[in-house]
Structure formats: structure tokens, C-alpha cells
C-alpha positions as CSV (number, residue, x, y, z in Angstrom):
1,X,0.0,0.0,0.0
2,X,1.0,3.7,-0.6
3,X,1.0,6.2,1.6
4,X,-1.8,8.1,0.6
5,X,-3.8,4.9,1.3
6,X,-2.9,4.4,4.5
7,X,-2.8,7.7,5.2
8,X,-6.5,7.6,3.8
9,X,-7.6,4.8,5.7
10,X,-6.0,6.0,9.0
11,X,-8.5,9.3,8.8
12,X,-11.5,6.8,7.8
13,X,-10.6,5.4,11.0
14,X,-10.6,8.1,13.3
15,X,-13.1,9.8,11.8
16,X,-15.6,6.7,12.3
17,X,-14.8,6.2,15.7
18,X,-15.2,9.5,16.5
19,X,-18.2,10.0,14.6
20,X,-20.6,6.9,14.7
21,X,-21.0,4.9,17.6
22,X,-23.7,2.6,15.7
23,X,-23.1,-0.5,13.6
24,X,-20.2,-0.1,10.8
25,X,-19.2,-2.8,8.5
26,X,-16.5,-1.0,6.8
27,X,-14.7,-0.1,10.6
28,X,-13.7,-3.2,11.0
29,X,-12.5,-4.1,7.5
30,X,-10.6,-0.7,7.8
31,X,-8.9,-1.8,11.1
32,X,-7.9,-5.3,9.3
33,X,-6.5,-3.0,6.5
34,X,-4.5,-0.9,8.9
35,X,-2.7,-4.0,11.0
36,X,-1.9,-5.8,8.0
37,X,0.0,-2.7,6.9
38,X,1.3,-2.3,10.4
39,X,2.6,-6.0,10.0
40,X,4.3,-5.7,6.9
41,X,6.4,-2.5,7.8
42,X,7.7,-4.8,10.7
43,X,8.5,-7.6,8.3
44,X,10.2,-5.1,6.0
45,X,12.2,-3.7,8.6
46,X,13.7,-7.1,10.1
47,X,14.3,-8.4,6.6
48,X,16.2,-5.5,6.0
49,X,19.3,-7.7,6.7
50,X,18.4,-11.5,6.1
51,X,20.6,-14.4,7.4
52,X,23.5,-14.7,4.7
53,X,23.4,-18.6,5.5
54,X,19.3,-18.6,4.0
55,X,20.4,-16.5,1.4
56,X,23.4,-17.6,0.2
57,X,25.6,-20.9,0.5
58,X,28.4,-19.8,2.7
59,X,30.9,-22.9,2.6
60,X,31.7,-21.4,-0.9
61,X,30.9,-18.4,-2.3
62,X,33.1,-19.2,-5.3
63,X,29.9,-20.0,-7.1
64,X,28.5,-16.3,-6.9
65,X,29.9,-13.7,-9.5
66,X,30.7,-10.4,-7.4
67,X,28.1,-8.5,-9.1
68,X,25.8,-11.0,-7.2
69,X,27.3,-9.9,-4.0
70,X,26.1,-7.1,-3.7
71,X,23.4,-7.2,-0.3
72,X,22.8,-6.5,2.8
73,X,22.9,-9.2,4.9
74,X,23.5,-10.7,8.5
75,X,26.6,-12.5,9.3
76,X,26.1,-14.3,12.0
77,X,28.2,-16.0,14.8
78,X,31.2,-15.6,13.0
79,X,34.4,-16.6,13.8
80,X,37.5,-14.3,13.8
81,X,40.3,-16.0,12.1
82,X,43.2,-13.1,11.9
83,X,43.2,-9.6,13.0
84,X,45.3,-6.6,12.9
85,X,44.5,-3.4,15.1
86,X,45.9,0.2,12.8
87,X,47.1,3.4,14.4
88,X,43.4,5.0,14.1
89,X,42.1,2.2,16.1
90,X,40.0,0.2,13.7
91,X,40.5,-3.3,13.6
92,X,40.5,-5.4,10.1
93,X,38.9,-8.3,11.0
94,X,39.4,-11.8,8.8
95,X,36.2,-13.9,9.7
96,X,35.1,-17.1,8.4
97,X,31.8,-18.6,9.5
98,X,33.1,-22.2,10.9
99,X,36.1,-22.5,13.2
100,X,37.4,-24.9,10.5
101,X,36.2,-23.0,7.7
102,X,38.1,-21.5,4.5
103,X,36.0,-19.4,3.4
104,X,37.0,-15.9,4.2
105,X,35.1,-12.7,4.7
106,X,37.1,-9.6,5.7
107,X,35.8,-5.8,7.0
108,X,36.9,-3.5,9.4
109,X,35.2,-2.1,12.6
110,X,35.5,0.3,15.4
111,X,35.2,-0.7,18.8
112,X,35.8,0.1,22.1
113,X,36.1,-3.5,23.5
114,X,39.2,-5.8,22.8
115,X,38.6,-8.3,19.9
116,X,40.3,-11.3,19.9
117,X,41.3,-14.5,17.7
118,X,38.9,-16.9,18.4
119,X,35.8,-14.3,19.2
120,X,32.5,-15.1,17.4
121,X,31.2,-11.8,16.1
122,X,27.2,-10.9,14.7
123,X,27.4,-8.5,11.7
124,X,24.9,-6.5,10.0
125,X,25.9,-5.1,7.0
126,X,26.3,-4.9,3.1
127,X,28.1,-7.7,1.4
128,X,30.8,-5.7,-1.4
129,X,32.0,-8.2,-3.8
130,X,34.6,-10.2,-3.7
131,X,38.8,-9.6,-3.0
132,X,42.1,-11.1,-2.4
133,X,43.9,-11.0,0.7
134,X,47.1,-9.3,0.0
135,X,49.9,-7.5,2.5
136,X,47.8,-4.0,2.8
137,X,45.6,-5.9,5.3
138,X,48.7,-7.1,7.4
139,X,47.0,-10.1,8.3
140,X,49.4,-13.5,8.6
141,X,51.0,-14.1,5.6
142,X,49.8,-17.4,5.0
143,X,46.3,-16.1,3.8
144,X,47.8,-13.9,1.4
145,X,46.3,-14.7,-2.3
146,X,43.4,-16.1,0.1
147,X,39.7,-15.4,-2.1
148,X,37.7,-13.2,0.5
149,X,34.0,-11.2,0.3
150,X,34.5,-8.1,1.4
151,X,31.7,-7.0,4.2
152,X,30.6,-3.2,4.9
153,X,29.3,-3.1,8.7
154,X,26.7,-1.0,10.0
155,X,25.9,-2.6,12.9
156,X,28.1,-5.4,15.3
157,X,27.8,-7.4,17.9
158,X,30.8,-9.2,20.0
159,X,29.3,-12.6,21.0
């Protein structure tokens, strides 16, 4: 629905309860009209960054070209593999969503809490294509050349 509908249909409503007490068959089908929109914005806005595991098959992205990753999308439980902490204080995380896992995902967040090797980590954010760990992100050297998606974070969580 539009706006102007709802908007519409939200006036209807208050108009007819303010207005006629009696018997209304439309009041209630206008009520049914306004939760099901009311329902729908909720759905919208907690879909807004689905489970990458329902969306996509995590144990190898290979099979996705990079103009297909391009999504927002919620990494969770993560696990993180390397890390290296710059001079602004933003870490560059190397994640991969098993312990055992090689398939790589790397970003870089903020925080005011220590982040450690090993720490599962929630992300909310936009997947960015795909990249190639190389020495500018001064992780270990044995995942340089390593195939990585490349993650955008709005929102984190350290689990």
C-alpha cells in the first residue's frame, strides 16, 4: 500500500470512531487493512538484513559472481580467524563462518572492546563483492592470495 492509502484509511478510522457509535461494517475491515500494513512495515524492517546462510551458500561463495554480492545481509556468529588493530584504532577483522572453515570474509570495525582471535562476532551489513587478501591488510601471511568477500558493517555485535 501507498502512503496516501494508508494515510487515507488511518482518517476513515478516526473519523468513524469518533463519529458513529452505531453499527459499521467498513470499521472493522478498515482496522484489518491498517494492521496488515502495520505488520508488513515490521516484516520489511527485520528483513532488511536477512541471514546470509538462507540467502546464500556460505561454505563457498566461489559460485557467486561479485556482481551478485552485492546485499545487505547478516553475518552471524562468525568466527574471527586473523586480526590486525591500525594506528586509528580500527580493527580489520578476517572472519570465516566455521572454526574450521576456509571461506573468508574480511571488513573492518570500530570498537571500544578488545577483539580477539577466536571471538564469534554478529554482523549487520552490506556484502561488497569479492577480493584477495594481500599485504595491505597485514593479516598473517599465510592467507595472502586467500579469495575473500569483502563485508561493509553497519551494525556489530561481539558474542
Amino acid at each position: 500500500m501507498n502512503r496516501k492509502r494508508i494515510a487515507l484509511i488511518t482518517s476513515l478510522i478516526f473519523l468513524s470512531d469518533c463519529s458513529i457509535e452505531s453499527f459499521n461494517p467498513l470499521k472493522n475491515d478498515l482496522k484489518n487493512d491498517v494492521q496488515a500494513v502495520s505488520q508488513s512495515h515490521k516484516k520489511k524492517t527485520s528483513d532488511k538484513y536477512p541471514d546470509i546462510s538462507k540467502e546464500l551458500d556460505i561454505t563457498s561463495m566461489e559460485q557467486y559472481s561479485s556482481n551478485v554480492l552485492f546485499m545487505n545481509l547478516t553475518l552471524r556468529n562468525f568466527h574471527v580467524k586473523d586480526i590486525y588493530l591500525d594506528d586509528q584504532g580500527t580493527y580489520h577483522l578476517l572472519l570465516t563462518p566455521l572454526k574450521t572453515s576456509n571461506q573468508y570474509f574480511v571488513t573492518t570495525i570500530k570498537s571500544n572492546k578488545t577483539i580477539k582471535i577466536g571471538d564469534k562476532i554478529t554482523i549487520q551489513g552490506f556484502i561488497n563483492g569479492k577480493v584477495k587478501v594481500h599485504d595491505e591488510y597485514s593479516f598473517s601471511s599465510k592467507y595472502n592470495g586467500k579469495k575473500a568477500v569483502s563485508v561493509i558493517v553497519d551494525h556489530f555485535e561481539i558474542n
